[in-house]
N, CA, C and O atoms as CSV, one atom per row, in Angstrom:
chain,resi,resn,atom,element,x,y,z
A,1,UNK,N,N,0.827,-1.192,0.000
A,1,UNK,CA,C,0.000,0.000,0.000
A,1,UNK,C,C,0.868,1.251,0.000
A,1,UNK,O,O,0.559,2.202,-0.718
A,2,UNK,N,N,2.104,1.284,0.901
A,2,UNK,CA,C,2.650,2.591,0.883
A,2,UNK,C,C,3.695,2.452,-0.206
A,2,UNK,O,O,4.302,3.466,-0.552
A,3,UNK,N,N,3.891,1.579,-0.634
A,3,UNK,CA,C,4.634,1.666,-2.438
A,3,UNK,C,C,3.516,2.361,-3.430
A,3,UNK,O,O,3.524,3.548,-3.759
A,4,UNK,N,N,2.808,1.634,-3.728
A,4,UNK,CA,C,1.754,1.776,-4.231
A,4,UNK,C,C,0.680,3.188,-4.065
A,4,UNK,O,O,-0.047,3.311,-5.050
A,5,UNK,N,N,0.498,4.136,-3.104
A,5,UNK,CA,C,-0.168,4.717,-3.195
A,5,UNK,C,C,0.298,5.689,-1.830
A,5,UNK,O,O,-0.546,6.181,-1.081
A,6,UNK,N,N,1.557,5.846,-1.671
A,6,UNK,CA,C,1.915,6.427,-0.810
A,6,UNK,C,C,2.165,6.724,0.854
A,6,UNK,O,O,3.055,7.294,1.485
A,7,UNK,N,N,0.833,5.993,1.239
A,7,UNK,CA,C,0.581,5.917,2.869
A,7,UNK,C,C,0.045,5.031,2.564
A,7,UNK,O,O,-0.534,4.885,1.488
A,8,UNK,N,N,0.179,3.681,4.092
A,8,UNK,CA,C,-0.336,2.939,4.328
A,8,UNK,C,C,-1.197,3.401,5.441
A,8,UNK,O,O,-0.867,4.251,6.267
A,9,UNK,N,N,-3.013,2.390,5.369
A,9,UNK,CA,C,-4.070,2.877,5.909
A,9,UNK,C,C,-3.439,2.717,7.717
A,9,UNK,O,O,-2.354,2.135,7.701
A,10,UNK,N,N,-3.848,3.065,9.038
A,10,UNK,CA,C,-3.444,2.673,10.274
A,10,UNK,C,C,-3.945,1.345,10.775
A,10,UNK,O,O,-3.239,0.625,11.481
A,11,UNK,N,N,-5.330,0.981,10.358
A,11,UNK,CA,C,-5.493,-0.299,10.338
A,11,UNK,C,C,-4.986,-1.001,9.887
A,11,UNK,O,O,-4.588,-1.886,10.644
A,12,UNK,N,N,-4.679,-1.129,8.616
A,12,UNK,CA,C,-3.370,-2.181,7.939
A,12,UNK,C,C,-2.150,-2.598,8.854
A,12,UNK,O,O,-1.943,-3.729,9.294
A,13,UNK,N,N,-1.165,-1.145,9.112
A,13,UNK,CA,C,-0.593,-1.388,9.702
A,13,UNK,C,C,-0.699,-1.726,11.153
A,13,UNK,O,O,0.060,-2.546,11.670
A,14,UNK,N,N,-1.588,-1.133,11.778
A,14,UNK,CA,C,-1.737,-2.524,12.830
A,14,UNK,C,C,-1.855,-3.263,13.154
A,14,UNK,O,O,-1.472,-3.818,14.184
A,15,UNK,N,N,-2.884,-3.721,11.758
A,15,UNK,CA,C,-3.282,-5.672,11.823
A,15,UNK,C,C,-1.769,-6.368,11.601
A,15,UNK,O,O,-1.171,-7.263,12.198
A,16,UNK,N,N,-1.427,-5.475,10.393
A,16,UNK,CA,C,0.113,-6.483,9.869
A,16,UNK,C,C,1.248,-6.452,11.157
A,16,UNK,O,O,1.883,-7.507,11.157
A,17,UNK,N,N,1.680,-5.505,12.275
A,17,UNK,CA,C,2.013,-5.961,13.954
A,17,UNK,C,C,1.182,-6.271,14.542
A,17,UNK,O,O,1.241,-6.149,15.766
A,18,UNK,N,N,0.263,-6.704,14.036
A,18,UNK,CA,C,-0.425,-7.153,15.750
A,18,UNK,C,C,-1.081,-8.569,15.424
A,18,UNK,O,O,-1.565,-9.033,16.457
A,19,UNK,N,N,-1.291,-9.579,14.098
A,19,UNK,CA,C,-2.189,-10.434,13.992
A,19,UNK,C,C,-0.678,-11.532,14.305
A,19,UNK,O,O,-1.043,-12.704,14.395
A,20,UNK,N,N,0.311,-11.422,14.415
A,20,UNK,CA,C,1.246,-12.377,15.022
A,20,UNK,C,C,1.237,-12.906,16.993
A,20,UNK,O,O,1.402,-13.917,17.676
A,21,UNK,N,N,0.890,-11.251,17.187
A,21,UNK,CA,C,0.012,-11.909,18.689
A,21,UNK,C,C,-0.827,-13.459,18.703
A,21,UNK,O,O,-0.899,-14.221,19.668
A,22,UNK,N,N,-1.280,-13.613,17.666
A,22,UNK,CA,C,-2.182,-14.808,18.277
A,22,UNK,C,C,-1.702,-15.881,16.902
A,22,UNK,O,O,-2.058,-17.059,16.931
A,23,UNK,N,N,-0.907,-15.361,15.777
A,23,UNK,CA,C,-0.614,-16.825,14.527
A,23,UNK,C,C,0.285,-17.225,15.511
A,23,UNK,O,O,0.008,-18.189,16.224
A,24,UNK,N,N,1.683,-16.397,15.689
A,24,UNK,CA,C,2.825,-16.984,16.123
A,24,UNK,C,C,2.642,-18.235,17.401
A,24,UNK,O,O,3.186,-19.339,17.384
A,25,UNK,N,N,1.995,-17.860,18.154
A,25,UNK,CA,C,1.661,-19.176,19.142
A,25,UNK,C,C,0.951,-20.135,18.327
A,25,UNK,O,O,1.773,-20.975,17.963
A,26,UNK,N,N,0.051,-20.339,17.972
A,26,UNK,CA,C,-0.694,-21.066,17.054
A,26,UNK,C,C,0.102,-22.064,15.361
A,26,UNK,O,O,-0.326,-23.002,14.687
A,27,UNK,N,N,1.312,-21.252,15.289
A,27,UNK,CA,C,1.665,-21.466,14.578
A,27,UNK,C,C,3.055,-22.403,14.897
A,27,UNK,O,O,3.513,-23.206,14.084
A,28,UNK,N,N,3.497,-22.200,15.929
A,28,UNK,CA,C,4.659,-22.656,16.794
A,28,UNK,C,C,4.107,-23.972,17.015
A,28,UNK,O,O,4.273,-25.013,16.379
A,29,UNK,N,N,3.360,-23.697,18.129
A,29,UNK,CA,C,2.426,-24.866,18.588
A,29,UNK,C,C,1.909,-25.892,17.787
A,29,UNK,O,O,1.750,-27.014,18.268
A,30,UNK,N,N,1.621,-25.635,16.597
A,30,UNK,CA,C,1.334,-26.431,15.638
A,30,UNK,C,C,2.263,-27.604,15.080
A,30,UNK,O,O,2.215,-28.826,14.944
A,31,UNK,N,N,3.197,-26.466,14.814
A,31,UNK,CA,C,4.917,-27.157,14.031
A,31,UNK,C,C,5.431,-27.508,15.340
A,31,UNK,O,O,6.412,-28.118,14.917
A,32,UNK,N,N,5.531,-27.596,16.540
A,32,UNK,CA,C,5.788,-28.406,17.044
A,32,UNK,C,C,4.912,-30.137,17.136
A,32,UNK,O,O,5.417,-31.258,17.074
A,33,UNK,N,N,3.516,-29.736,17.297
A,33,UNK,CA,C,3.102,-30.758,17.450
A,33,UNK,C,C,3.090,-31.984,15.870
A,33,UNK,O,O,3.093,-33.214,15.810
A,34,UNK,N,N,3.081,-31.139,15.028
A,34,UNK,CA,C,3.128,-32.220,13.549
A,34,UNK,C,C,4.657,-33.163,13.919
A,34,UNK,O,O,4.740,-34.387,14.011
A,35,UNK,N,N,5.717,-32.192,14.077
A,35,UNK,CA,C,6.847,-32.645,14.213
A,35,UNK,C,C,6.857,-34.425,15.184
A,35,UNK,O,O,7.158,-35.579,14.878
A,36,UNK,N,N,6.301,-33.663,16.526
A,36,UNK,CA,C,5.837,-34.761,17.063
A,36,UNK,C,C,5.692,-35.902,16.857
A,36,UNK,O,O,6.397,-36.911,16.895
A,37,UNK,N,N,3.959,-35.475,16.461
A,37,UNK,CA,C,3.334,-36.987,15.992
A,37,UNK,C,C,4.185,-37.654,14.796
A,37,UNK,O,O,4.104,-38.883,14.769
A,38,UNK,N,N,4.862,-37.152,13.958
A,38,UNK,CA,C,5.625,-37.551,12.888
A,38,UNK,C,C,6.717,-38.481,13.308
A,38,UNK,O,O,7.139,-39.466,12.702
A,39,UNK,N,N,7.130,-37.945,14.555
A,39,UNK,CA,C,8.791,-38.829,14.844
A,39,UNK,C,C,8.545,-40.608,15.242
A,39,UNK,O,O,9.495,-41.384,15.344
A,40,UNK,N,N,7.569,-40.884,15.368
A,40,UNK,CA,C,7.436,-42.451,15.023
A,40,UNK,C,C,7.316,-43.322,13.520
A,40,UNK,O,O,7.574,-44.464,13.140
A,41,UNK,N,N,6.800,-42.137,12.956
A,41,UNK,CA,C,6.700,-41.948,11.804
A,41,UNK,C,C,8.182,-42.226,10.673
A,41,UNK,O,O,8.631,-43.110,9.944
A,42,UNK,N,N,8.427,-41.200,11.004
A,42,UNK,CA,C,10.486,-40.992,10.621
A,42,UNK,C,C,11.315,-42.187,10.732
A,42,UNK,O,O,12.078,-42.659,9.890
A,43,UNK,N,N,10.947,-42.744,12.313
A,43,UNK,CA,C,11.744,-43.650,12.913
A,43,UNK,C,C,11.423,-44.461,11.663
A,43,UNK,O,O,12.290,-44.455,10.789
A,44,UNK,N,N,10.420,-45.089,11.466
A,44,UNK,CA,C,9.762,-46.363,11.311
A,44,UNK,C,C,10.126,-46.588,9.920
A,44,UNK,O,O,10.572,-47.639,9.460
A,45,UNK,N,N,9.826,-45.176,9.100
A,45,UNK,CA,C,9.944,-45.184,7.630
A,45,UNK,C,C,11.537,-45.451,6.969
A,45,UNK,O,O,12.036,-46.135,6.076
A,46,UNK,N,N,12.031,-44.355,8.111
A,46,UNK,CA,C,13.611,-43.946,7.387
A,46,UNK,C,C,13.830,-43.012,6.317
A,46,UNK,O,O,14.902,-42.477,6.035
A,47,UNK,N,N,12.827,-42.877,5.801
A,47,UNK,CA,C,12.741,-41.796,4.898
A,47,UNK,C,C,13.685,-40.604,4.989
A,47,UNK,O,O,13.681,-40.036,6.081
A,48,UNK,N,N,14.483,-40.123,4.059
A,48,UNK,CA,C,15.697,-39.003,3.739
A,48,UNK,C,C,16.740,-39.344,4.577
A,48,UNK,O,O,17.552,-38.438,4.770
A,49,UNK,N,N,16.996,-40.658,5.266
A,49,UNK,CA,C,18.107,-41.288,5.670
A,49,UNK,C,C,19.077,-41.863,4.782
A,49,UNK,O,O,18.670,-42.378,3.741
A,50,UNK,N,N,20.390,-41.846,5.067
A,50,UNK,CA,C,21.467,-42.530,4.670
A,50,UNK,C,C,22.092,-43.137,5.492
A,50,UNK,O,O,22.308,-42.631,6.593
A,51,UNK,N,N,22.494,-44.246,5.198
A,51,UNK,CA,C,23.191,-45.035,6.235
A,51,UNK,C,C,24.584,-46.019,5.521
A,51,UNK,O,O,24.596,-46.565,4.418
A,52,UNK,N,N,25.652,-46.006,6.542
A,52,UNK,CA,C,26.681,-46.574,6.269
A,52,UNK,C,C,26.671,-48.303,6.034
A,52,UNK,O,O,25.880,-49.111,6.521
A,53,UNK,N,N,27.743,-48.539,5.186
A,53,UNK,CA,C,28.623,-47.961,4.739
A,53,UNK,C,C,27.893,-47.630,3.168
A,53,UNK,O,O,27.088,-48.326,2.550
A,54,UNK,N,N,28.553,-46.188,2.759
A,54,UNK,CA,C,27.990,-45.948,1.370
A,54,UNK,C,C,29.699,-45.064,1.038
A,54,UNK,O,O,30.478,-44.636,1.890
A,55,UNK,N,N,29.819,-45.032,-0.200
A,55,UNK,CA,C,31.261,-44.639,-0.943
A,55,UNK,C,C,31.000,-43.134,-0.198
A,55,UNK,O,O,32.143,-42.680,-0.171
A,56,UNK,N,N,30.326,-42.359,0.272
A,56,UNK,CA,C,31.183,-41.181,0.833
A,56,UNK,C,C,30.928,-41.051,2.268
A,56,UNK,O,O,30.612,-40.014,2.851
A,57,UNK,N,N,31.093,-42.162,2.753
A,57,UNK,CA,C,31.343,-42.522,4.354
A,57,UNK,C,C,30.229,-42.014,5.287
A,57,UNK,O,O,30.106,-42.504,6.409
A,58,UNK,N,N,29.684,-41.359,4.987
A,58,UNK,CA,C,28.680,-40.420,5.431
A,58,UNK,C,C,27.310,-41.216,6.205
A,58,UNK,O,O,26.983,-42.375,5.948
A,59,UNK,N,N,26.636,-40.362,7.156
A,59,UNK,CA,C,25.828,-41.069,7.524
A,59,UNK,C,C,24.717,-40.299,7.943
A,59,UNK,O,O,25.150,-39.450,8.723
A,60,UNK,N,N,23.126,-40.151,7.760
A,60,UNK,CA,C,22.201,-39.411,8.644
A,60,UNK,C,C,21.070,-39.511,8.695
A,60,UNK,O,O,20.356,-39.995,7.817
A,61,UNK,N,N,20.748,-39.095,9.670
A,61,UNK,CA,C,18.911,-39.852,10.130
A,61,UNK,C,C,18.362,-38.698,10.060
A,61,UNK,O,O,18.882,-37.646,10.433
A,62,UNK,N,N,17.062,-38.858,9.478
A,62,UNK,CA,C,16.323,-37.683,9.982
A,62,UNK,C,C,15.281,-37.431,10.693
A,62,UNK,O,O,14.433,-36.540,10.657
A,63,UNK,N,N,15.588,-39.018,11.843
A,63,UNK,CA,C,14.296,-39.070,12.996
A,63,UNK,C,C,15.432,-38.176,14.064
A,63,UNK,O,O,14.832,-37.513,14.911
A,64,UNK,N,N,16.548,-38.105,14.111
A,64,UNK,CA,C,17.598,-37.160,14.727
A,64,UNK,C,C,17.708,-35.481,14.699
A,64,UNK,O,O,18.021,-34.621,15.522
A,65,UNK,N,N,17.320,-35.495,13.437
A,65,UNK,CA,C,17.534,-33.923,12.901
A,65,UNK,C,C,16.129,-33.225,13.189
A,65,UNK,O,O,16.005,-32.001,13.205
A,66,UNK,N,N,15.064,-34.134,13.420
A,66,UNK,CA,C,13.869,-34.087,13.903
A,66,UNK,C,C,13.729,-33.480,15.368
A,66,UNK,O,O,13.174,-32.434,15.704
A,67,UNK,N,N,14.222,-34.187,15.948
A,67,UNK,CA,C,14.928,-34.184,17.745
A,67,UNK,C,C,15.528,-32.612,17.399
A,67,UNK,O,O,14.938,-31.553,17.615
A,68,UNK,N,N,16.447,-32.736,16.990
A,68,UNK,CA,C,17.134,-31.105,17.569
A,68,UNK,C,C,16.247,-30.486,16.310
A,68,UNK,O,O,17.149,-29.950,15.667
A,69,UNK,N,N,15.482,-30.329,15.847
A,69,UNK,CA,C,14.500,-28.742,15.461
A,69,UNK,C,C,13.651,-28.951,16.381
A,69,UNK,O,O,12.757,-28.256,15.900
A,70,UNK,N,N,13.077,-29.477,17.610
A,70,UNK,CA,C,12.144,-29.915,18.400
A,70,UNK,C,C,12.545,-28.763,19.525
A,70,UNK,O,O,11.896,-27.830,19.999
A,71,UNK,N,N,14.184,-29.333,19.792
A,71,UNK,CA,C,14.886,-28.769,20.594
A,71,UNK,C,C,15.358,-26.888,20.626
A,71,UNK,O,O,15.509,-26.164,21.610
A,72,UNK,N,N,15.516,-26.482,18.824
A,72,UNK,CA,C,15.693,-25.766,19.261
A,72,UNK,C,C,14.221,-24.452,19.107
A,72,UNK,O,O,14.280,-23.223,19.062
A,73,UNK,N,N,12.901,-25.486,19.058
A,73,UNK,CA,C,11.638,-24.318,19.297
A,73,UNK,C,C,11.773,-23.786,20.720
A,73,UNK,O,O,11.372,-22.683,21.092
A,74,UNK,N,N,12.350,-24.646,21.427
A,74,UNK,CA,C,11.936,-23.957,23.031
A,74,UNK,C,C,12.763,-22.854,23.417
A,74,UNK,O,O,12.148,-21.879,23.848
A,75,UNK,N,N,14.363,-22.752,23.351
A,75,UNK,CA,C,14.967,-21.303,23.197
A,75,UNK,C,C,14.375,-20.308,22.097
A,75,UNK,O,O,14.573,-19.107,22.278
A,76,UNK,N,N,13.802,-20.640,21.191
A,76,UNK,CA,C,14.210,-20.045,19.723
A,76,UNK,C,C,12.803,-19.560,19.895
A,76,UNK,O,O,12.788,-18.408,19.461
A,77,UNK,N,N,11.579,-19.908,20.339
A,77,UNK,CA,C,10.266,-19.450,20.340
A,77,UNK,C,C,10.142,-17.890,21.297
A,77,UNK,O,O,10.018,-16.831,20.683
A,78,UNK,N,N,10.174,-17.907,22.220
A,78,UNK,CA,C,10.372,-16.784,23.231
A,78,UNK,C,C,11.555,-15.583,22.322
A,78,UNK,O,O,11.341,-14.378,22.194
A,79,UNK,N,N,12.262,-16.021,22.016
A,79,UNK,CA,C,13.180,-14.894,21.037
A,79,UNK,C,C,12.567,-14.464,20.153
A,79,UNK,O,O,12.270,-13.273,20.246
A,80,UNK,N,N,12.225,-15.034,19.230
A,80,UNK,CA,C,11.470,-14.590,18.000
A,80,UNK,C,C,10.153,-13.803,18.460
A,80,UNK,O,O,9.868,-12.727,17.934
A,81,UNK,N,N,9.228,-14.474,19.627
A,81,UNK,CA,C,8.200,-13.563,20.083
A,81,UNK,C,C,8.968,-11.855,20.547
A,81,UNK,O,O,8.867,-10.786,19.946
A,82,UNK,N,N,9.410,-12.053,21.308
A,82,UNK,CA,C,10.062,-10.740,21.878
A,82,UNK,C,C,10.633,-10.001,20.661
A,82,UNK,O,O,10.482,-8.812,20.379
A,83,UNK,N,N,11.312,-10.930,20.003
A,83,UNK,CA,C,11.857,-9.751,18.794
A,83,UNK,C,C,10.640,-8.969,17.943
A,83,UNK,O,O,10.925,-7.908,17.388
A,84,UNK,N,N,9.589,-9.385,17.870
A,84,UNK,CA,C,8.456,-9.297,17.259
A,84,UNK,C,C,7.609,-7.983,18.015
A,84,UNK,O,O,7.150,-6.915,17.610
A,85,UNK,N,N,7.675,-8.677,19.316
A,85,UNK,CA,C,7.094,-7.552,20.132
A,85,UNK,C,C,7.904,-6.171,20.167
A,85,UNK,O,O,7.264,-5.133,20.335
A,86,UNK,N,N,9.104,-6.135,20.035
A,86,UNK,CA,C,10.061,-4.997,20.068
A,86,UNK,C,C,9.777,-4.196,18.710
A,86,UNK,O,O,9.676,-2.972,18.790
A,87,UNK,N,N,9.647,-4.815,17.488
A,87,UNK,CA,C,9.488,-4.694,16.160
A,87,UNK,C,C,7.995,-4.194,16.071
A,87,UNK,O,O,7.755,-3.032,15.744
A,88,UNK,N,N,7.028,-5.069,16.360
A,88,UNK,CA,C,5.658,-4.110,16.717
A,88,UNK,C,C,5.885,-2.488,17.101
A,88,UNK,O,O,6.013,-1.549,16.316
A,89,UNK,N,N,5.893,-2.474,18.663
A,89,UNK,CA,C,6.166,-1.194,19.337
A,89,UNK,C,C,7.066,0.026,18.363
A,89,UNK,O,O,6.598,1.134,18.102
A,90,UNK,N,N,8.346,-0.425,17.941
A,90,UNK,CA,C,8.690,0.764,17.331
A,90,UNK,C,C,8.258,0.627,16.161
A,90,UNK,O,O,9.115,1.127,15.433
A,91,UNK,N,N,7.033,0.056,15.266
A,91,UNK,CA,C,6.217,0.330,13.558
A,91,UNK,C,C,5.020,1.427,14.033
A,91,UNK,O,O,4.660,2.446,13.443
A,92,UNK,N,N,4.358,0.657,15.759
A,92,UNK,CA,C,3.601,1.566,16.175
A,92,UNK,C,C,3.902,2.948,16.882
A,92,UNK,O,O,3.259,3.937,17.234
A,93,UNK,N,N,4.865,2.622,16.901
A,93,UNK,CA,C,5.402,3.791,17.983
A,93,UNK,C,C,5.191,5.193,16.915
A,93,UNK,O,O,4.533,6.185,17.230
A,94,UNK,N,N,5.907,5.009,15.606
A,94,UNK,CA,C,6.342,6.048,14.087
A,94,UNK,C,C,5.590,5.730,13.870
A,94,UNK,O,O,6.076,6.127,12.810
A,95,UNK,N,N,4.406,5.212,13.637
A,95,UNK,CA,C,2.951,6.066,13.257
A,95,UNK,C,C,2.056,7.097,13.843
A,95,UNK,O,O,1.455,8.084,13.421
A,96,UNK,N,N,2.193,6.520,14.915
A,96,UNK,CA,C,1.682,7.567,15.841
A,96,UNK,C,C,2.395,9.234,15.855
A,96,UNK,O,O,1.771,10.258,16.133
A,97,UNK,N,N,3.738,9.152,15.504
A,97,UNK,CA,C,4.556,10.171,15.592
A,97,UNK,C,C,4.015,11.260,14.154
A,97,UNK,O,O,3.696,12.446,14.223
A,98,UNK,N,N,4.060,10.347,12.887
A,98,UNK,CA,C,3.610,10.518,11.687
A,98,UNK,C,C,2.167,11.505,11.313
A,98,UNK,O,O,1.789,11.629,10.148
C-alpha cells in the first residue's frame, strides 16, 4: 500500500504488527506438534536417511535432525516472540509520531 499509493491505511498497519500476537503461538504450537506426531513416523519409515557404509562414508537420520528442530523451538520461540514484540512497538510507535 505505501509503495503503491503512498501511505499505508493505520489499520493495515496494525493488523500487519499485531495479527502475530495470536498466529505466532498457534503457529509454533502447531509445528511443534506435527513434528511430534511424525517422529514415530520418521523412525519407522527412514525416509531421507542414509546409512553406512555408502562410498562417501557419510551417515544421517532424519528421525535425529527431527529431535534437535524440536529442541531448538523452546529457546528459539520466546526470542522470536520478543523480537516481534520490540518490532511491533517501534512500527507503532512512528505512526503515531507521523
Amino acid at each position: 500500500m505505501k509503495e503503491a499509493f503512498g501511505a499505508t491505511p493505520s489499520f493495515l498497519l496494525w493488523l500487519r504488527y499485531s495479527t502475530f500476537l495470536v498466529m505466532y503461538p498457534i503457529g509454533i504450537s502447531s509445528e511443534v506438534g506435527l513434528i511430534y506426531l511424525a517422529l514415530p513416523h520418521i523412525k519407522v519409515s527412514e525416509k531421507f536417511c542414509i546409512r553406512m557404509p555408502n562410498k562417501w562414508n557419510f551417515s544421517f537420520d532424519n528421525f535425529y535432525i527431527a529431535f534437535i528442530a524440536l529442541g531448538i523451538y523452546v529457546p528459539g520461540s520466546p526470542h522470536m516472540y520478543r523480537y516481534m514484540l520490540s518490532q511491533r512497538k517501534k512500527a507503532l510507535s512512528k505512526s503515531k509520531r507521523e
